[in-house]
C-alpha positions as CSV (number, residue, x, y, z in Angstrom):
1,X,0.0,0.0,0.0
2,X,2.8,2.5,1.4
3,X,4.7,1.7,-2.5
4,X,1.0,2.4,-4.9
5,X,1.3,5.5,-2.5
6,X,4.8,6.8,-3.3
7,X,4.3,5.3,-7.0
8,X,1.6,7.6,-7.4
9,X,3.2,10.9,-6.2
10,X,6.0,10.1,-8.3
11,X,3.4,9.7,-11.3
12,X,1.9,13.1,-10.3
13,X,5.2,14.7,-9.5
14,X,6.3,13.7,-13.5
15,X,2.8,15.2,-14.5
16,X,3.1,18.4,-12.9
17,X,7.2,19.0,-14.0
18,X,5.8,18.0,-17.6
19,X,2.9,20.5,-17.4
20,X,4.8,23.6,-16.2
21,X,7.6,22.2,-19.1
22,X,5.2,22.7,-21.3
23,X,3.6,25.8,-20.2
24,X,7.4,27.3,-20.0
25,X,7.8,25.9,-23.7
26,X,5.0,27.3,-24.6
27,X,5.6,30.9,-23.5
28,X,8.7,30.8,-25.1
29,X,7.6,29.7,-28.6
30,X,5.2,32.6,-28.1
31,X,7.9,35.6,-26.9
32,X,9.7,34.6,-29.8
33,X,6.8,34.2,-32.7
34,X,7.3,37.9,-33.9
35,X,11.3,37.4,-34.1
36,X,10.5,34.1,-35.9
37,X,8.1,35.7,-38.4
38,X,10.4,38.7,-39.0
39,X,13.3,36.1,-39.9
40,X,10.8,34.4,-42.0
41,X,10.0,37.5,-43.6
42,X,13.5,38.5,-44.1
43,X,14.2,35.0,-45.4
44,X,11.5,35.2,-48.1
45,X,12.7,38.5,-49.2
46,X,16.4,37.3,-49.5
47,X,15.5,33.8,-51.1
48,X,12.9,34.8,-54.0
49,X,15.1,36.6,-56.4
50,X,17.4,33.6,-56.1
51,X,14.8,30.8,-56.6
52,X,13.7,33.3,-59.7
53,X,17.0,32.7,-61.0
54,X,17.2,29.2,-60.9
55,X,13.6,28.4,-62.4
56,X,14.1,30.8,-64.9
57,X,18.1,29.3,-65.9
58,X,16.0,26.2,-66.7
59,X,13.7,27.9,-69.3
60,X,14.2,29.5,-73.0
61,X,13.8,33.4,-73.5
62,X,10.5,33.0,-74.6
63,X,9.4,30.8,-71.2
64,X,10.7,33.4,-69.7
65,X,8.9,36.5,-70.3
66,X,5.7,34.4,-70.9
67,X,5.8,33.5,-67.2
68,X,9.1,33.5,-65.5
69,X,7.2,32.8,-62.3
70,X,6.0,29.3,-63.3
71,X,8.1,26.3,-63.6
72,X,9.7,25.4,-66.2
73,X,7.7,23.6,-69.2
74,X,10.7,21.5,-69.9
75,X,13.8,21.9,-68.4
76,X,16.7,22.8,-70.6
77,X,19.8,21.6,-68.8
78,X,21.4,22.6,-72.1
79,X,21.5,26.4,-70.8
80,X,24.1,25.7,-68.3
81,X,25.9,23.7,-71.0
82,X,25.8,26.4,-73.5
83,X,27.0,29.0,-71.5
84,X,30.1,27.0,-69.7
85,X,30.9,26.3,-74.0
86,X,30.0,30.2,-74.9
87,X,32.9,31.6,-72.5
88,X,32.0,31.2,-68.8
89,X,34.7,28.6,-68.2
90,X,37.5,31.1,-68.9
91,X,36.0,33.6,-66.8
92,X,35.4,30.9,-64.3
93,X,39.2,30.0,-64.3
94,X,39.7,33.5,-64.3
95,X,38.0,34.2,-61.4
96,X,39.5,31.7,-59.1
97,X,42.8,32.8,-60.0
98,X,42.4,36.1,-58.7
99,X,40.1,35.4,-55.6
100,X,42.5,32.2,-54.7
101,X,45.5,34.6,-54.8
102,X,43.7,38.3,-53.6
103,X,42.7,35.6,-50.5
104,X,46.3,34.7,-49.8
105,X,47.8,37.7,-50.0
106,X,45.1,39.8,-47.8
107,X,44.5,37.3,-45.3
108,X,48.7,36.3,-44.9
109,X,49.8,40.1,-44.9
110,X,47.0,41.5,-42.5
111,X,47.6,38.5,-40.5
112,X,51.4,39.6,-39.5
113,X,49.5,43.3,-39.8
114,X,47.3,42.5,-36.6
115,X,50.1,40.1,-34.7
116,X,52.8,42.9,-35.3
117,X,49.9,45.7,-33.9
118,X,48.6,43.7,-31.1
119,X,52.0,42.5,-29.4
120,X,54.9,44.9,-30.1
121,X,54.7,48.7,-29.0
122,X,56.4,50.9,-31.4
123,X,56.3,54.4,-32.6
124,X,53.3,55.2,-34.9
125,X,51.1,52.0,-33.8
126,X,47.9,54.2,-32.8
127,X,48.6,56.6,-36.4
128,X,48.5,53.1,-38.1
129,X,45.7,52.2,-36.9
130,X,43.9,55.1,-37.6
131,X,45.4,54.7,-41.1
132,X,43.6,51.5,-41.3
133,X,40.4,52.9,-40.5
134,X,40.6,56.0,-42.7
135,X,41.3,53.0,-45.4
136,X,37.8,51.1,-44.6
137,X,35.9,54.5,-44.9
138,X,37.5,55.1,-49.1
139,X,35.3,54.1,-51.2
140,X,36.9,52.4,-54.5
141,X,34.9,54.7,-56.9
142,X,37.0,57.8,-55.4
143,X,40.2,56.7,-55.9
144,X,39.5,54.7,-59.8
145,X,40.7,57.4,-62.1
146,X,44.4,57.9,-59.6
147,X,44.3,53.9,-58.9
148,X,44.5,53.7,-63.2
149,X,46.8,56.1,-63.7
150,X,49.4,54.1,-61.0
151,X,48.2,50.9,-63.1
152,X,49.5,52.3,-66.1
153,X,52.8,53.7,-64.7
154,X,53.7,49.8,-63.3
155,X,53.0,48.7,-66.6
156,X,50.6,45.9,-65.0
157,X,47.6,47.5,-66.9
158,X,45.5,44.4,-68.9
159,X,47.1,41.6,-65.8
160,X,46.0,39.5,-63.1
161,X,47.9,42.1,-61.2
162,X,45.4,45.2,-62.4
163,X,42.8,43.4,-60.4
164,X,44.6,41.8,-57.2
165,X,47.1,44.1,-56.5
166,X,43.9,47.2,-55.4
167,X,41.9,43.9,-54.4
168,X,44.3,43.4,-51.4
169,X,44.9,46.7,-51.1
170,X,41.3,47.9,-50.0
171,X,40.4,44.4,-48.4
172,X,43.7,45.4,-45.8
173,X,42.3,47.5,-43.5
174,X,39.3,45.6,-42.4
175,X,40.7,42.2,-42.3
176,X,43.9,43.5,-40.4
177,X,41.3,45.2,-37.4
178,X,39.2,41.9,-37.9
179,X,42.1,39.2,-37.0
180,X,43.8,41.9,-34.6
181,X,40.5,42.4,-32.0
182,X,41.0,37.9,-32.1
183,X,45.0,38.1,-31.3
184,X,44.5,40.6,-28.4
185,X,42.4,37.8,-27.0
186,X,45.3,35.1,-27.0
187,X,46.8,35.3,-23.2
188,X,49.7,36.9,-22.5
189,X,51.0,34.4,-20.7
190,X,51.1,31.7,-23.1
191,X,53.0,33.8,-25.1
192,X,55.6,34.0,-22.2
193,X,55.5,30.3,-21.7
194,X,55.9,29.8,-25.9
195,X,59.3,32.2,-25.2
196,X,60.6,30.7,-22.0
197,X,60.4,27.4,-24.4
198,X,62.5,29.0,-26.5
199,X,60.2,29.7,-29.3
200,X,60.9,32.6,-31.5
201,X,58.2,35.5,-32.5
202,X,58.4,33.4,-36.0
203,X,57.2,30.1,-34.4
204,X,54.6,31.8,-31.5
205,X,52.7,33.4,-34.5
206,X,52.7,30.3,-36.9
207,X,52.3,27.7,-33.8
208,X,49.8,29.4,-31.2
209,X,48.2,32.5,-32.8
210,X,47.2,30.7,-36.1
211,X,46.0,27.5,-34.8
212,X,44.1,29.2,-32.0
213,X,42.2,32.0,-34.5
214,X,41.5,29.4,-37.4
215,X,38.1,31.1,-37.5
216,X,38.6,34.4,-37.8
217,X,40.9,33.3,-40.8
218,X,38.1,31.5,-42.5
219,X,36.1,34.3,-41.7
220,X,38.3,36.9,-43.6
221,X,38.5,34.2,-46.1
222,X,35.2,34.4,-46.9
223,X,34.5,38.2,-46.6
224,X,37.4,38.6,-49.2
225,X,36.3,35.9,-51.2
226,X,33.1,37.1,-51.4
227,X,34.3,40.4,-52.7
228,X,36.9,39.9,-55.0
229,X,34.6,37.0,-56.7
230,X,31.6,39.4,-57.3
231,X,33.8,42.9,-57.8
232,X,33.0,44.1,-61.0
233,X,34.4,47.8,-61.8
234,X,38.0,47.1,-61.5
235,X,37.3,43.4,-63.6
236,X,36.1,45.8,-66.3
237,X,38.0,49.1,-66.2
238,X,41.7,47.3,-65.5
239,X,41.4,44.3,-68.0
240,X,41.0,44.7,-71.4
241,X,41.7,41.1,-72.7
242,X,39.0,38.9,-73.0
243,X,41.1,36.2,-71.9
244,X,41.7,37.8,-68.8
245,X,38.0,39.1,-67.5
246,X,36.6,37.2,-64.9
247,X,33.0,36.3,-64.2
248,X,31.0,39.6,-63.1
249,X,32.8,41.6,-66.3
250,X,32.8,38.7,-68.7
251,X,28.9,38.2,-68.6
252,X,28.4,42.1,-70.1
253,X,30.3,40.4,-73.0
254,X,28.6,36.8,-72.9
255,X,24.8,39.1,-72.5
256,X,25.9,40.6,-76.4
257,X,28.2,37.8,-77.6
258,X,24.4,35.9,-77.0
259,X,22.0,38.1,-78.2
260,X,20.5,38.3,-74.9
261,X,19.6,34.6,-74.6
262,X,18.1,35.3,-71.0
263,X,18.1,31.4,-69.9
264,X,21.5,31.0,-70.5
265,X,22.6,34.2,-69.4
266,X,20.2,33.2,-66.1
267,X,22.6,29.8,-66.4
268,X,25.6,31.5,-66.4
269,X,24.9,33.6,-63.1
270,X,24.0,30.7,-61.5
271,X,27.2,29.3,-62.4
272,X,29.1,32.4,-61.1
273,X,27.2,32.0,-57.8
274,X,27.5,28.4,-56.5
275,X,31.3,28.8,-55.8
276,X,30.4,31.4,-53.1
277,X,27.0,29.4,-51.7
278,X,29.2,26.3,-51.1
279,X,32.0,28.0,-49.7
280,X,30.0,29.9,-46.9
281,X,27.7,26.3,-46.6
282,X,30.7,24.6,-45.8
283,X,32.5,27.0,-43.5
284,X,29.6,28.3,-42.0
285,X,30.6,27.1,-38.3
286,X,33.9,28.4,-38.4
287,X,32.4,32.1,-40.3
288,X,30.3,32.4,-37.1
289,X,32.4,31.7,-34.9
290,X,35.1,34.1,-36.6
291,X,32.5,36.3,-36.3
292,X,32.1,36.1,-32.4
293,X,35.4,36.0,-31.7
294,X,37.3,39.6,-30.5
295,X,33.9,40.5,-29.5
296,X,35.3,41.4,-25.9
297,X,38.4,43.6,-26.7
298,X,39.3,46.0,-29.3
């Protein structure tokens, strides 16, 4: 009798923890309905001219503007075909070329940037810093006509080099305050250990401040990657050769070379944009955390 007893407190003890569980869930789901519809909202907004794009990269130019809203009548894979044969293969090569390289250069130069400004006191290191925020706050467009003037002088005019070379250049100041605001939050004293172990300023910035700020590496990765891939007014003004244009300056070529064939020019953007969508899908984790990271100090 005394067990049923303490059985059935326990029973109602479960029920009431699982009632106010669900009356706490409950509430919760409720506080955070508006955020949820906003985000939906905001989702919607962000997702339609890209699911437009893909529907539409599937159809001829007649589908299109008969109803580009409805799916496809019969898909024409062919488009994507057509437009990788018409030209967007060189500008696809093209374009990793300089993103692969404007990458490694930004991210390897502001990364000794930001470990040389957040562990060494020297004369000037506040002026820099300002210098690297004045250089966040030009805007490219001011500087185009000086910026191809300097082009032409180094003779690099119609070269890779006409497009990296100001790439890195304007991507500098932002990446080197990103990864600096994660190395002032590396200890102190493991630096101190790293030295009384005999390592050398070389091997405490490739051994401890690399490994321990992967993220905000992959982070600038991205950022940088995403903006040398999709520049387009250097691509067009500093490059002449066809050979050399890359993706955002080729397709104003491809769009007249086609005769405005608006499924494979639909194709071809496509193309240009699932480098970028799988890169942040697959380093997503590490771009938020990047992002968090250095959120403390500055």
């Amino acid at each position: 009798m005394v067990k049923m007893e303490a059985n059935e407190q326990v029973v109602k003890h479960q029920t009431i923890s699982l009632n106010r569980r669900y009356k706490n869930n409950r509430k919760t789901i409720l506080q955070a309905s508006p955020v949820y519809i906003i985000l939906m909202i905001y989702f919607i907004i962000i997702a339609y001219p890209l699911f437009w794009m893909v529907i539409n990269s599937f159809k001829s130019t007649d589908e299109i503007f008969g109803n580009s809203w409805a799916l496809p009548d019969k898909w024409l894979f062919s488009n994507y075909v057509e437009a990788w044969n018409t030209g967007i293969s060189s500008y696809f090569i093209n374009s990793v070329i300089v993103t692969v390289s404007t990458c490694l250069l930004t991210v390897s130069i502001s990364a000794l940037g930001a470990y040389g400004l957040s562990r060494f006191a020297f004369k000037g290191k506040h002026l820099l810093l300002i210098f690297c925020i004045g250089g966040m706050m030009l805007s490219p467009q001011v500087s185009l006509i000086p910026l191809y003037k300097l082009i032409q002088a180094l003779g690099i005019h119609d070269t890779y080099f006409a497009m990296i070379l100001p790439y890195v250049a304007y991507r500098i100041p932002i990446t080197v305050l990103l990864i600096r605001s994660a190395f002032l939050e590396v200890p102190r004293d493991l630096e101190e250990s790293a030295l009384l172990d005999g390592c050398g300023t070389w091997k405490i910035f490739t051994k401890i401040f690399v490994p321990l700020n992967f993220p905000i590496m992959v982070t600038a990765t991205i950022l940088t990657a995403y903006f040398t891939w999709n520049e387009f007014l250097f691509a067009l003004i500093f490059v002449d050769s066809e050979s050399l244009k890359t993706i955002p300056a080729g397709l104003m070529q491809f769009r007249d070379a086609l005769q405005t064939n608006w499924g494979v020019l639909l194709a071809g953007l496509m193309i240009s944009a699932i480098p970028i969508i799988i890169l942040f899908l697959c380093m997503q984790k590490f771009f938020v955390r990047g992002l968090t990271s250095g959120s403390v100090k500055g």
